[in-house]
PDB file of N, CA, C and O in Angstrom, chain B, residues numbered from 101:
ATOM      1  N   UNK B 101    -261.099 112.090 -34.029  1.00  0.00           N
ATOM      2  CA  UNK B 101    -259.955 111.758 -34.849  1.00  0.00           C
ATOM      3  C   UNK B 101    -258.688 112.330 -34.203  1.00  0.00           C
ATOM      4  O   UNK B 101    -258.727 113.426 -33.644  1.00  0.00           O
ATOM      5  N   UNK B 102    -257.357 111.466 -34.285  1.00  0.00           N
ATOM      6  CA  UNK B 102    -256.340 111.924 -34.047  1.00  0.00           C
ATOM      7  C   UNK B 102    -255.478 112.536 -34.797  1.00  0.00           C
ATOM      8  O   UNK B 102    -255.296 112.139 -35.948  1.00  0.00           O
ATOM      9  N   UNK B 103    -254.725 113.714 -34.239  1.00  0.00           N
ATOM     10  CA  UNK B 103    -254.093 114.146 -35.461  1.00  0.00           C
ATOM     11  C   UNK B 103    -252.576 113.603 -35.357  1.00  0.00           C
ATOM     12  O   UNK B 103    -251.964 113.076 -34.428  1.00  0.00           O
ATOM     13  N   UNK B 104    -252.139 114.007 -36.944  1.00  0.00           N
ATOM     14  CA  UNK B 104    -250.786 113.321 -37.345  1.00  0.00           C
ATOM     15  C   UNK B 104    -249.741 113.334 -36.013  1.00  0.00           C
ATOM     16  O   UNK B 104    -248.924 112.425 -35.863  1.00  0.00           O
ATOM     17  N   UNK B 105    -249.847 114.407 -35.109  1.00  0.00           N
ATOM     18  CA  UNK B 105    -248.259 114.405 -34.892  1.00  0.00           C
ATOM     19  C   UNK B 105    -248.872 113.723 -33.268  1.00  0.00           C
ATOM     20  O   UNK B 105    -248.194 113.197 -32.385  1.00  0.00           O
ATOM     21  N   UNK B 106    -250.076 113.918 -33.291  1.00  0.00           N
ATOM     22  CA  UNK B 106    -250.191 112.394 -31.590  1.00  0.00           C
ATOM     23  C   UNK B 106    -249.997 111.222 -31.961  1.00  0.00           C
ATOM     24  O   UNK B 106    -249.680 110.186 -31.375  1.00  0.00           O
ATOM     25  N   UNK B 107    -250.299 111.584 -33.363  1.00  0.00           N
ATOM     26  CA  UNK B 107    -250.410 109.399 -33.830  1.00  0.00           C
ATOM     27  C   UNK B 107    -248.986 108.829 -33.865  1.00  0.00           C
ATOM     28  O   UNK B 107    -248.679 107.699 -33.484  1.00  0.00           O
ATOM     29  N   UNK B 108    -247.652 110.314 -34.677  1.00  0.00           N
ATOM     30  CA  UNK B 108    -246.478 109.776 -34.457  1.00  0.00           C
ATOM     31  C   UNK B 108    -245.827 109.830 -33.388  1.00  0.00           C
ATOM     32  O   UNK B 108    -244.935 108.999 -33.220  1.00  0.00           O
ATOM     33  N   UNK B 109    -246.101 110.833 -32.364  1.00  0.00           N
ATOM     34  CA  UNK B 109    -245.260 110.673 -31.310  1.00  0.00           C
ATOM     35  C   UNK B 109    -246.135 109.436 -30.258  1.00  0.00           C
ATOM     36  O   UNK B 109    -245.335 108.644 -29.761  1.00  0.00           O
ATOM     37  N   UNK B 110    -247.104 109.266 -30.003  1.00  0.00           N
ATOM     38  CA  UNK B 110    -247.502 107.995 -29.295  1.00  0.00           C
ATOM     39  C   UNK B 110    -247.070 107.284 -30.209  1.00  0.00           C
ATOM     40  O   UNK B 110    -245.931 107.565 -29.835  1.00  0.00           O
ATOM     41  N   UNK B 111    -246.851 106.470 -31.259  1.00  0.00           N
ATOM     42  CA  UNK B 111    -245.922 105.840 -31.977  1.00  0.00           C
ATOM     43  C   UNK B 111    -244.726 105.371 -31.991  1.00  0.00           C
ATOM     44  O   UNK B 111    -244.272 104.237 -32.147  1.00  0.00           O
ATOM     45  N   UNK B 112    -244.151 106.647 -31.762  1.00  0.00           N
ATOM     46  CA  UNK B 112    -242.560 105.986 -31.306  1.00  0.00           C
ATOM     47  C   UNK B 112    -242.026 106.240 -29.925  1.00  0.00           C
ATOM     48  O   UNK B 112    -240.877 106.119 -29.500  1.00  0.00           O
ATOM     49  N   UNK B 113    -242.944 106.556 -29.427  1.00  0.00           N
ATOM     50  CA  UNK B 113    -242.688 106.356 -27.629  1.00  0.00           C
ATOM     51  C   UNK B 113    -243.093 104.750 -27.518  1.00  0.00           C
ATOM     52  O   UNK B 113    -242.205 104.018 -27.081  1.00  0.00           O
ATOM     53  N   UNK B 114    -244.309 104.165 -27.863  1.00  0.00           N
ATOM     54  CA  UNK B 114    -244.366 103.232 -28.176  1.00  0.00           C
ATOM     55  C   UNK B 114    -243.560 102.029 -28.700  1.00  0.00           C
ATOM     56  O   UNK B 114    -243.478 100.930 -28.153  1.00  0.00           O
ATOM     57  N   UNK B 115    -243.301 102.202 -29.213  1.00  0.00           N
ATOM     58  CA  UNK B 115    -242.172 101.334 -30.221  1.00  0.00           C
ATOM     59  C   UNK B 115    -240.920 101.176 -29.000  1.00  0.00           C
ATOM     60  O   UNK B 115    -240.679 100.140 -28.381  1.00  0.00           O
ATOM     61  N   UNK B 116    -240.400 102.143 -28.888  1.00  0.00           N
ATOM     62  CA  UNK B 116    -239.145 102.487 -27.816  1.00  0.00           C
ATOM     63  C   UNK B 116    -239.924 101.742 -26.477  1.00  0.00           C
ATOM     64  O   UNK B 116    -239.080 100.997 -25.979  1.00  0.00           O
ATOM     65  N   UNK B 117    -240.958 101.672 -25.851  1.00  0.00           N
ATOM     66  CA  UNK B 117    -241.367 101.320 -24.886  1.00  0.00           C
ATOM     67  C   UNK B 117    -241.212  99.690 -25.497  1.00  0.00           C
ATOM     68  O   UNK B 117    -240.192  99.337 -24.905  1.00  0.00           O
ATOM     69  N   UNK B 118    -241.519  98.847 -26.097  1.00  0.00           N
ATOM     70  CA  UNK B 118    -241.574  97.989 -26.609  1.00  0.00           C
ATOM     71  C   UNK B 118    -240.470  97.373 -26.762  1.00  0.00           C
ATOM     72  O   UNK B 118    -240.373  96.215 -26.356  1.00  0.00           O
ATOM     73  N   UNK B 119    -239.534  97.936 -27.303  1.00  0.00           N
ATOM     74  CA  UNK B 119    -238.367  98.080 -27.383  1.00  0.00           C
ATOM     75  C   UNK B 119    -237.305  97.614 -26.270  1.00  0.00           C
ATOM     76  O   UNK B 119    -236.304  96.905 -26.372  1.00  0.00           O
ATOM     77  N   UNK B 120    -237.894  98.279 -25.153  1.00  0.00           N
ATOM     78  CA  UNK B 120    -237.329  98.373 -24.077  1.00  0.00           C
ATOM     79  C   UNK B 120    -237.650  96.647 -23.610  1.00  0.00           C
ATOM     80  O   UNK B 120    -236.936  95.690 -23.311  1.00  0.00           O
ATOM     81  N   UNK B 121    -238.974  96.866 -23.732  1.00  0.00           N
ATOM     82  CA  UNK B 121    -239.528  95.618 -23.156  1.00  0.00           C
ATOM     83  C   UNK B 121    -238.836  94.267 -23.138  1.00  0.00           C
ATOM     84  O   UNK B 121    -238.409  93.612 -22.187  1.00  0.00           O
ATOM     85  N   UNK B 122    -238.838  93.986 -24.650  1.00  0.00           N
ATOM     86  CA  UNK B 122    -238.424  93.306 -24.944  1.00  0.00           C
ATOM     87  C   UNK B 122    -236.537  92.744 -24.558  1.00  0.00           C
ATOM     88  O   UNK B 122    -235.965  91.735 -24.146  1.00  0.00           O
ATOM     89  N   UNK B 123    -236.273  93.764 -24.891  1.00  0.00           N
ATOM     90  CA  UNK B 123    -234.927  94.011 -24.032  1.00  0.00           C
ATOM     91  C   UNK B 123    -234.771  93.583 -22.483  1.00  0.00           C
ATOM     92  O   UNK B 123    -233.717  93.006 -22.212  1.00  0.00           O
ATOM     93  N   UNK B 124    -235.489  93.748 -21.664  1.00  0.00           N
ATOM     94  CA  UNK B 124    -235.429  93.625 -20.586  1.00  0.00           C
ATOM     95  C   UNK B 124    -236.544  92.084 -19.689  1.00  0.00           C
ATOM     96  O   UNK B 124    -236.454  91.497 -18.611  1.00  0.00           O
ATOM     97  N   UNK B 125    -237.358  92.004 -20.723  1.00  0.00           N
ATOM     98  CA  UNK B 125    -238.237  90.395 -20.415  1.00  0.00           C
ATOM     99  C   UNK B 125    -238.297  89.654 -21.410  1.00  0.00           C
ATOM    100  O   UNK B 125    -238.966  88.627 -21.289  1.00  0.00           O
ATOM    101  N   UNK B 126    -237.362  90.039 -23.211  1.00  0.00           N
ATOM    102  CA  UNK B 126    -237.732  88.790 -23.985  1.00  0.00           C
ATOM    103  C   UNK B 126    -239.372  89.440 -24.737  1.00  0.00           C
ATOM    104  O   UNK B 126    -240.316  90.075 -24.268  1.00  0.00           O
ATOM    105  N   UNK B 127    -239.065  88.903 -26.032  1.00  0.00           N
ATOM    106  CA  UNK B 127    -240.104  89.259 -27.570  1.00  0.00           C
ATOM    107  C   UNK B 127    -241.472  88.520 -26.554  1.00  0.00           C
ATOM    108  O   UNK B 127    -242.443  89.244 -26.775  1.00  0.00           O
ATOM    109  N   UNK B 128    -241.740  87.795 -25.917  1.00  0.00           N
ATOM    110  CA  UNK B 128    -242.821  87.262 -25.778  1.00  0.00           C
ATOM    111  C   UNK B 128    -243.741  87.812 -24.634  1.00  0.00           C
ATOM    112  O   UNK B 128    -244.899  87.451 -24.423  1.00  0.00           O
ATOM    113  N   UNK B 129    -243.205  88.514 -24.107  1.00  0.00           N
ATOM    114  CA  UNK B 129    -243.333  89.714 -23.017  1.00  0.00           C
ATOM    115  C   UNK B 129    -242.998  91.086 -23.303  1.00  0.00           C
ATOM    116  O   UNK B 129    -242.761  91.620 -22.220  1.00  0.00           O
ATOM    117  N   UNK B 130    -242.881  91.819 -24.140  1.00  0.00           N
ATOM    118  CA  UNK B 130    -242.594  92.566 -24.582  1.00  0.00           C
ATOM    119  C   UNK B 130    -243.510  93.900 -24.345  1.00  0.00           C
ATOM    120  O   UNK B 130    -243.247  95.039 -23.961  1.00  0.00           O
ATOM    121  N   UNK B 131    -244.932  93.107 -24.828  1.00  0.00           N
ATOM    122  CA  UNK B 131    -245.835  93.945 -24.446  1.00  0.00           C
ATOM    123  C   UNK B 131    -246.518  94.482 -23.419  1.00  0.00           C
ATOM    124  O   UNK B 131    -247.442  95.295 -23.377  1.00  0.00           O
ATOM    125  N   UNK B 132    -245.670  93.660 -22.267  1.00  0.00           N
ATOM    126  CA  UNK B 132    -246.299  93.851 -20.923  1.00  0.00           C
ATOM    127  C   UNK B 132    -245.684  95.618 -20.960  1.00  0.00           C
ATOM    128  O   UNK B 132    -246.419  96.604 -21.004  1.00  0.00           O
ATOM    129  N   UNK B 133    -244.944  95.625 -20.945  1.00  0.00           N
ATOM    130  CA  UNK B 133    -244.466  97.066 -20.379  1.00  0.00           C
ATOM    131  C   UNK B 133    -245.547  98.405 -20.681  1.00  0.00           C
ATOM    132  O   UNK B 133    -246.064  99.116 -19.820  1.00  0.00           O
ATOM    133  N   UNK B 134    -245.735  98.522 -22.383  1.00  0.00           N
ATOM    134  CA  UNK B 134    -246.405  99.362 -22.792  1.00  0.00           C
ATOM    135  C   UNK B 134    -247.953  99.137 -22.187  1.00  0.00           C
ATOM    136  O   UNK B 134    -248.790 100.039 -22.152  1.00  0.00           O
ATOM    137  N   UNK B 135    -248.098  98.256 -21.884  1.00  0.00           N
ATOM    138  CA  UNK B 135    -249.775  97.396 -21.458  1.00  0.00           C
ATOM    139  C   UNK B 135    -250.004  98.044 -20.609  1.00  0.00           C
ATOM    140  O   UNK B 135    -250.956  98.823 -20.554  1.00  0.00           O
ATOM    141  N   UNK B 136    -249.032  97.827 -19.615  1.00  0.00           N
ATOM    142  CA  UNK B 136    -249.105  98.313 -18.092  1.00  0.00           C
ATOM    143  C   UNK B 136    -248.694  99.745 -17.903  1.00  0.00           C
ATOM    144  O   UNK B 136    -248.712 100.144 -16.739  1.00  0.00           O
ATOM    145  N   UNK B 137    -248.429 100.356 -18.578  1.00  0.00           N
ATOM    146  CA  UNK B 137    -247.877 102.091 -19.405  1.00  0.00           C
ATOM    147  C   UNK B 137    -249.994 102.505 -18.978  1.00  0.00           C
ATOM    148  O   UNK B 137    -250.720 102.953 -18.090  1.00  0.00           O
ATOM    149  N   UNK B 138    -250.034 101.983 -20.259  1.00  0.00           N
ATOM    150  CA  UNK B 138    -250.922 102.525 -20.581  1.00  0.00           C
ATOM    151  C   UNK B 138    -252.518 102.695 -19.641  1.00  0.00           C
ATOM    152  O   UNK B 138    -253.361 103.586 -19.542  1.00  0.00           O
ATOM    153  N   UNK B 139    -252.342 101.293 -19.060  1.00  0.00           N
ATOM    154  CA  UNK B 139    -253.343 101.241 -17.885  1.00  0.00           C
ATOM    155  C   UNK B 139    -253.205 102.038 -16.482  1.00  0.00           C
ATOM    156  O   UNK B 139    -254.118 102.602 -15.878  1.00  0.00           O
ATOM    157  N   UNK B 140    -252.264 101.976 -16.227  1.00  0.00           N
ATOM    158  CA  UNK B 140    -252.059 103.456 -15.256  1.00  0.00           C
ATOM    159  C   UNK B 140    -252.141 104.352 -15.447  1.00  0.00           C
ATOM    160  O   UNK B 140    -252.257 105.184 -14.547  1.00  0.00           O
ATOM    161  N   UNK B 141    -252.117 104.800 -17.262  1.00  0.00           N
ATOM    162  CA  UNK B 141    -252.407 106.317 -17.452  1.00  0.00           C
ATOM    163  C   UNK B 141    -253.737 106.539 -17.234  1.00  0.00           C
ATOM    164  O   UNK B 141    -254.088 107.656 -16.852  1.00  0.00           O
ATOM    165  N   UNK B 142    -254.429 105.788 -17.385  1.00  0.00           N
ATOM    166  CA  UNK B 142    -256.072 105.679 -17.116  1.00  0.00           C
ATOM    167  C   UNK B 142    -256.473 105.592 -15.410  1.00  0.00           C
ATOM    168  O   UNK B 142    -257.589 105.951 -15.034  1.00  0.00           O
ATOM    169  N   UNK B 143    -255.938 105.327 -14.911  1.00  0.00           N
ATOM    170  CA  UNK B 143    -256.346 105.615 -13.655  1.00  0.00           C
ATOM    171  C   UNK B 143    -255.828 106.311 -12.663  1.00  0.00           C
ATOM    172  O   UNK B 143    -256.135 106.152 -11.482  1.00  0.00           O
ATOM    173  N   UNK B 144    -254.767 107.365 -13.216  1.00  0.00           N
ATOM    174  CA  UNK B 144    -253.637 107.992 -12.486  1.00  0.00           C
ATOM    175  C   UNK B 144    -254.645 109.642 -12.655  1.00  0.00           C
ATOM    176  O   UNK B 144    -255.435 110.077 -13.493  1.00  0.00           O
ATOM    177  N   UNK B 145    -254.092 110.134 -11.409  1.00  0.00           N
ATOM    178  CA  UNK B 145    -254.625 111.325 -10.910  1.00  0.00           C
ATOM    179  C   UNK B 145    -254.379 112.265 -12.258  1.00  0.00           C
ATOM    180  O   UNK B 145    -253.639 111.999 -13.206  1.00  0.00           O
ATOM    181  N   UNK B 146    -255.382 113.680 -12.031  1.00  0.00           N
ATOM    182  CA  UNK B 146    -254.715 114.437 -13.246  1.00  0.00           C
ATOM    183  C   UNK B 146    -253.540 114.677 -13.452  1.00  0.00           C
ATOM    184  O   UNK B 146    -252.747 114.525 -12.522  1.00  0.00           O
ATOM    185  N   UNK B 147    -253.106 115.100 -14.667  1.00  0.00           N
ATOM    186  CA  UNK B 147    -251.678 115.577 -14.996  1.00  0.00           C
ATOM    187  C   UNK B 147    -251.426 117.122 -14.415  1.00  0.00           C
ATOM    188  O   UNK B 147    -251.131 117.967 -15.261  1.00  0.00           O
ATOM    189  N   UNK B 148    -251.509 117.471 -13.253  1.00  0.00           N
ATOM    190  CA  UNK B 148    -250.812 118.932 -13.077  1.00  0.00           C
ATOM    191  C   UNK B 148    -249.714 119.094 -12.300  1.00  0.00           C
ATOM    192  O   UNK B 148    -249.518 120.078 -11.586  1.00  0.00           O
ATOM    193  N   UNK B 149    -248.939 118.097 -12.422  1.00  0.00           N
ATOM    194  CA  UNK B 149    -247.520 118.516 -12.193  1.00  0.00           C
ATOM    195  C   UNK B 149    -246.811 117.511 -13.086  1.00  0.00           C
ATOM    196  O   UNK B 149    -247.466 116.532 -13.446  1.00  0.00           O
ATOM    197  N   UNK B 150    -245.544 117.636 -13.489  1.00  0.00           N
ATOM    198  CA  UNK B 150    -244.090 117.337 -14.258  1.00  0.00           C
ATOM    199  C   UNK B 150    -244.240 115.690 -14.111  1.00  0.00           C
ATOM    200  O   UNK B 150    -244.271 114.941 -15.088  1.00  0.00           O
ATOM    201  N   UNK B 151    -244.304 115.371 -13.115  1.00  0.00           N
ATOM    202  CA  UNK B 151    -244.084 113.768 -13.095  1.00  0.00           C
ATOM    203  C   UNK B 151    -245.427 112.968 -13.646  1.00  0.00           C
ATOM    204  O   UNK B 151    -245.507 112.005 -14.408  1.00  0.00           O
ATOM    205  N   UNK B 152    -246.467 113.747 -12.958  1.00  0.00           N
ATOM    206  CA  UNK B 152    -247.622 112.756 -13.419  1.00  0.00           C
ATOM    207  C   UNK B 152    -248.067 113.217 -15.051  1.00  0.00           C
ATOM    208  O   UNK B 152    -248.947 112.598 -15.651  1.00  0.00           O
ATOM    209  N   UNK B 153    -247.459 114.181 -15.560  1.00  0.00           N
ATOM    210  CA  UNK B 153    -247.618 114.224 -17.350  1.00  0.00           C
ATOM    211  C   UNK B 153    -246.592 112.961 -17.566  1.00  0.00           C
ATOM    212  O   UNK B 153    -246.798 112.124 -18.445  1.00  0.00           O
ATOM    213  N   UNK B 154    -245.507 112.907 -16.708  1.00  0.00           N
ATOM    214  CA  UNK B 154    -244.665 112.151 -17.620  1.00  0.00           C
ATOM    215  C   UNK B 154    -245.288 110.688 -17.836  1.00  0.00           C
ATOM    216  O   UNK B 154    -245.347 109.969 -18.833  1.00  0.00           O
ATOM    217  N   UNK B 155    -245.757 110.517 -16.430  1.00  0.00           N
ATOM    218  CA  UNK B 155    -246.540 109.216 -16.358  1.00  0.00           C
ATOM    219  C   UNK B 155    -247.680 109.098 -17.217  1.00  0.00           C
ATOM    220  O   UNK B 155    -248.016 108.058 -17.783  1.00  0.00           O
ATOM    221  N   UNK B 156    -248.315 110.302 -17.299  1.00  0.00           N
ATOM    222  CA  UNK B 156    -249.869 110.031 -18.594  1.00  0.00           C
ATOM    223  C   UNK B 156    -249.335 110.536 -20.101  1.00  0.00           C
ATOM    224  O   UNK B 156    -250.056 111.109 -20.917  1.00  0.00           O
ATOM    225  N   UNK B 157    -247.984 110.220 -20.291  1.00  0.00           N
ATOM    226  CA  UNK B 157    -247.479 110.845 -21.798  1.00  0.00           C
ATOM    227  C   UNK B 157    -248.660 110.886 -23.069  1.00  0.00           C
ATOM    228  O   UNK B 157    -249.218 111.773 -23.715  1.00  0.00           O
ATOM    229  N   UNK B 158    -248.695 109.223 -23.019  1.00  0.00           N
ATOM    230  CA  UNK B 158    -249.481 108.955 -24.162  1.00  0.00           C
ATOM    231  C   UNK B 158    -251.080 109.771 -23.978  1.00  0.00           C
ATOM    232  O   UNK B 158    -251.789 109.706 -24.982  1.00  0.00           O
ATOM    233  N   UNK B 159    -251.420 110.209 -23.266  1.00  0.00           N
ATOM    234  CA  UNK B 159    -252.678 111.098 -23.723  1.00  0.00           C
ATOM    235  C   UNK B 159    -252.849 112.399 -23.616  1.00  0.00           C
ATOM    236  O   UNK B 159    -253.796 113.081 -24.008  1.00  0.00           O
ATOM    237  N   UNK B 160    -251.785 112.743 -23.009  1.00  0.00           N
ATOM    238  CA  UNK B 160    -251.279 114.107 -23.402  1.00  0.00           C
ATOM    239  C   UNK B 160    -251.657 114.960 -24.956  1.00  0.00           C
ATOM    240  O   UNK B 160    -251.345 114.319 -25.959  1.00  0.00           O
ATOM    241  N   UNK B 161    -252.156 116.035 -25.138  1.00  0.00           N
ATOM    242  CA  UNK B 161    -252.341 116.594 -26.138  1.00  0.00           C
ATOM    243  C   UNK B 161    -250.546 116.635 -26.637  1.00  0.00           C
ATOM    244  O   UNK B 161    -249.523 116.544 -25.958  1.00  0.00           O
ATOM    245  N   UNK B 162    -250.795 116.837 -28.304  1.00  0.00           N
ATOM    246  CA  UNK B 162    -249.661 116.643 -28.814  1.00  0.00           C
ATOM    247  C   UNK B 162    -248.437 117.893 -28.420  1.00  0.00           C
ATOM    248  O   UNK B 162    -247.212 117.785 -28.360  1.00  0.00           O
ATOM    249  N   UNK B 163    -248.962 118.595 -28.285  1.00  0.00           N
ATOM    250  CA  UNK B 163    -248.028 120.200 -28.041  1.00  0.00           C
ATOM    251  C   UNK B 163    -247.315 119.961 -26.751  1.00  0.00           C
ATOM    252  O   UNK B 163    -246.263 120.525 -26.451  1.00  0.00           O
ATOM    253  N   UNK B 164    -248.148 118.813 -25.759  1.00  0.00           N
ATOM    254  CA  UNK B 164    -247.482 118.651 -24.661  1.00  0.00           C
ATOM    255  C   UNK B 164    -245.732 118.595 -24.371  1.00  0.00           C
ATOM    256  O   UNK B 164    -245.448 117.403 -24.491  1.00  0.00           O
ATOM    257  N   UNK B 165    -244.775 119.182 -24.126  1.00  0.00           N
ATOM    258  CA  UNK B 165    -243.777 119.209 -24.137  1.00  0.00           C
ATOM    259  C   UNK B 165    -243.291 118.049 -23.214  1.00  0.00           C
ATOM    260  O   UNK B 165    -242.504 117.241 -23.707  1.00  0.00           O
ATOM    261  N   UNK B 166    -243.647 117.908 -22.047  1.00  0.00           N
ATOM    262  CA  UNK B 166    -243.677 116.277 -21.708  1.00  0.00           C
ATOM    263  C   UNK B 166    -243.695 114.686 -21.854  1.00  0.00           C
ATOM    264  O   UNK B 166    -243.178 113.619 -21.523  1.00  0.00           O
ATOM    265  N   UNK B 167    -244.933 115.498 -22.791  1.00  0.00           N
ATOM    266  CA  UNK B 167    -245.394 113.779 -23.418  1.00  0.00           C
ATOM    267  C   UNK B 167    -244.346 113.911 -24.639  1.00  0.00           C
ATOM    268  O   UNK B 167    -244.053 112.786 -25.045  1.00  0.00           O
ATOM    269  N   UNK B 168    -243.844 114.701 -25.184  1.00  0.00           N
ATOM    270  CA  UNK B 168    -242.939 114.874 -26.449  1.00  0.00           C
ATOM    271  C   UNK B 168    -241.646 114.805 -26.100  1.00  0.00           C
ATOM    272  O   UNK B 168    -240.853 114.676 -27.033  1.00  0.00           O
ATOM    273  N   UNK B 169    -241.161 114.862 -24.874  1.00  0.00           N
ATOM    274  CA  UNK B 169    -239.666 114.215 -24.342  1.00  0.00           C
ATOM    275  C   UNK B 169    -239.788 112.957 -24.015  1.00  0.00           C
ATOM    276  O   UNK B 169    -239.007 112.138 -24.500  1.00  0.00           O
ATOM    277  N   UNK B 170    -240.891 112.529 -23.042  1.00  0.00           N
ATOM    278  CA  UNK B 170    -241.082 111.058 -22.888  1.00  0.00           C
ATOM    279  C   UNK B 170    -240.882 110.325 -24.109  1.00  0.00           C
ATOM    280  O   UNK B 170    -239.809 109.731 -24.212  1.00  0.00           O
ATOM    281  N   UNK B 171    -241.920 110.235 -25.298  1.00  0.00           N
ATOM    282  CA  UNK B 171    -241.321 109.723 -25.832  1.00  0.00           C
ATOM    283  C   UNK B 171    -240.612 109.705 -26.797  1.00  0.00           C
ATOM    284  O   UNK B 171    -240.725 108.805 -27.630  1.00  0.00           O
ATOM    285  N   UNK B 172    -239.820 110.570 -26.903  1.00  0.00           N
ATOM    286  CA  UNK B 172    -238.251 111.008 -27.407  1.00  0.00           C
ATOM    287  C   UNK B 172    -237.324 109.986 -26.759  1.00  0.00           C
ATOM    288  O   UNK B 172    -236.389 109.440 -27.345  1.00  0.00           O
ATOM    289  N   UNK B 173    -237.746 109.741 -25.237  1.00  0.00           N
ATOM    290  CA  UNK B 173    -236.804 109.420 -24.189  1.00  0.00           C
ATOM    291  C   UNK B 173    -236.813 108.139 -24.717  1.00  0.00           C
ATOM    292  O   UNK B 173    -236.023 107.625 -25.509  1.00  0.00           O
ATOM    293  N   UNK B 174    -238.072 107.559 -24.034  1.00  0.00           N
ATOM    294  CA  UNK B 174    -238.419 106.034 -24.916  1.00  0.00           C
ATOM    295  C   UNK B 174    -238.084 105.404 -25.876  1.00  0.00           C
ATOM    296  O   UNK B 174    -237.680 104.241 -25.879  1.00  0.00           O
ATOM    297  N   UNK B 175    -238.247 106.253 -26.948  1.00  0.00           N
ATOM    298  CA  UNK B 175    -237.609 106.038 -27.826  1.00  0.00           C
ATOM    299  C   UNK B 175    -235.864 105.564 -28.152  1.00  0.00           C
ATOM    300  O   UNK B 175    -235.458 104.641 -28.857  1.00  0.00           O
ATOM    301  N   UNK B 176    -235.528 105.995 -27.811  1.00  0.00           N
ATOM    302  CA  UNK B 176    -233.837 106.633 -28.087  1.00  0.00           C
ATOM    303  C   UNK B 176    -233.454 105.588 -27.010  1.00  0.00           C
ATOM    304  O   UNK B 176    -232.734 104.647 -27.346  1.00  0.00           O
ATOM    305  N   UNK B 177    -233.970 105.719 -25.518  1.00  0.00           N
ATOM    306  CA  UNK B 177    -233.097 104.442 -24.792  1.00  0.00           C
ATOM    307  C   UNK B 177    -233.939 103.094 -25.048  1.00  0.00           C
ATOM    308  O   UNK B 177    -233.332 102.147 -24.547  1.00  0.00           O
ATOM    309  N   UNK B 178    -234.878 102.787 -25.530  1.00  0.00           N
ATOM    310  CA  UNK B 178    -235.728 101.643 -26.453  1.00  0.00           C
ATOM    311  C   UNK B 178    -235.059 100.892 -27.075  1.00  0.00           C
ATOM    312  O   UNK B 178    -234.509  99.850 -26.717  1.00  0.00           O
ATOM    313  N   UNK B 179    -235.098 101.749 -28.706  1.00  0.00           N
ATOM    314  CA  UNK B 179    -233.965 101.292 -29.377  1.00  0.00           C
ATOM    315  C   UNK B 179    -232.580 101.120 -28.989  1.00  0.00           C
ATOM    316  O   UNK B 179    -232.166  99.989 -29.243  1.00  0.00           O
ATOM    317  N   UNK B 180    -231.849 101.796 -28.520  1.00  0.00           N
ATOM    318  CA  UNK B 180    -230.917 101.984 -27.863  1.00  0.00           C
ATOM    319  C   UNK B 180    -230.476 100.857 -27.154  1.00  0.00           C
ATOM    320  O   UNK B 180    -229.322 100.469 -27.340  1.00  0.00           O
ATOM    321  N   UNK B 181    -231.363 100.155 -26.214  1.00  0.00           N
ATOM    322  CA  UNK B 181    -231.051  98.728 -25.687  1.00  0.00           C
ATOM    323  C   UNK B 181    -231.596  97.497 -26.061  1.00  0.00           C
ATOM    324  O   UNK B 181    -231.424  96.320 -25.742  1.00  0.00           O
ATOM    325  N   UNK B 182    -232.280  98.101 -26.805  1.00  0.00           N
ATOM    326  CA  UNK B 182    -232.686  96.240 -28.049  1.00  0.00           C
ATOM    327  C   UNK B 182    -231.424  96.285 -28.657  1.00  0.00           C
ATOM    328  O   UNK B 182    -230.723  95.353 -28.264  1.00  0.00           O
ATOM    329  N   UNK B 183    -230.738  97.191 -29.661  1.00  0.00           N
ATOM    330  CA  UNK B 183    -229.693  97.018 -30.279  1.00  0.00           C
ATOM    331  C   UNK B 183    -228.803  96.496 -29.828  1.00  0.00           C
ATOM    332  O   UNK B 183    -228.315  95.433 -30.210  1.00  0.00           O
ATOM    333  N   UNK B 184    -228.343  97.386 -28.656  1.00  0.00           N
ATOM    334  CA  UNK B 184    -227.129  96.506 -27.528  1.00  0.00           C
ATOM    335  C   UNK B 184    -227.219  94.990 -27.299  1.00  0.00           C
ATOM    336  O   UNK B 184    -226.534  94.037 -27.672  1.00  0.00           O
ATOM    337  N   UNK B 185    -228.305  95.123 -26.553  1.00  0.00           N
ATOM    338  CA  UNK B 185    -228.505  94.137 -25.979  1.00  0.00           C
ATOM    339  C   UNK B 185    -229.508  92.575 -26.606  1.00  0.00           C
ATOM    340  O   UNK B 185    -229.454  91.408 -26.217  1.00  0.00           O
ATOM    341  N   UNK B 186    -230.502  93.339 -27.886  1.00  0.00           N
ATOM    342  CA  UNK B 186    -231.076  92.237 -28.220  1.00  0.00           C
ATOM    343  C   UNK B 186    -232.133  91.683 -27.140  1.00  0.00           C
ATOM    344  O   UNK B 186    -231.943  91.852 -25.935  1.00  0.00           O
ATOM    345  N   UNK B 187    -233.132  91.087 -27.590  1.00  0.00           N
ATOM    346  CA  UNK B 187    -234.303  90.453 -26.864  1.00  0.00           C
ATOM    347  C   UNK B 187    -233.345  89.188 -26.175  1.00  0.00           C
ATOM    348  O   UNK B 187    -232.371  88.482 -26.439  1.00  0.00           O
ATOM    349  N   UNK B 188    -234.391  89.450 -25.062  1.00  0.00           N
ATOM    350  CA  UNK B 188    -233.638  88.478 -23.432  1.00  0.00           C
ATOM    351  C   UNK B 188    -234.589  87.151 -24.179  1.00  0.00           C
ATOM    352  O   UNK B 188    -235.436  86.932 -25.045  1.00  0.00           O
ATOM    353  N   UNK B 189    -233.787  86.523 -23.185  1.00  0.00           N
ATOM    354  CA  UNK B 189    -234.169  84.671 -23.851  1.00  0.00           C
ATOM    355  C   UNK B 189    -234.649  84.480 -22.702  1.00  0.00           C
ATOM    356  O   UNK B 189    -235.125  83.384 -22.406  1.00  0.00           O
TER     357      UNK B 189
END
């Protein structure tokens, strides 16, 4: 079982990744981004240095301070450019 605060922060790193997506390829592609997020976290070397946590955010234990800026980051410039900008046509 996952606990509350992995479920919300993979959540809205998520969302913001999505977000982004969409922003940048259009609602119908949207999901490629997070898709392809997520499948590299699965085959990417361990996390023991700064960049490759940032890259495996989403399975990061929740305390992870990494995975908890990522998607902070995600988030914030996500939303941030759907609003602006709105889903690409």
């Amino acid at each position: 079982m996952a606990t509350t605060a992995f479920v919300v922060r993979d959540s809205a790193g998520l969302m913001g990744s999505v977000a982004l997506g969409a922003a940048l390829s259009g609602g119908q592609y949207a999901w490629t981004l997070p898709f392809a997020w997520l499948s590299f976290s699965f085959f990417a070397p361990a996390p023991t240095s700064t960049p490759m946590q940032v890259a495996t955010w989403m399975l990061l234990p929740p305390g992870a301070a990494a995975g908890t800026w990522t998607a902070l980051a995600l988030t914030v410039v996500g939303t941030a450019a759907y609003a602006v900008a709105g889903p690409r046509r």
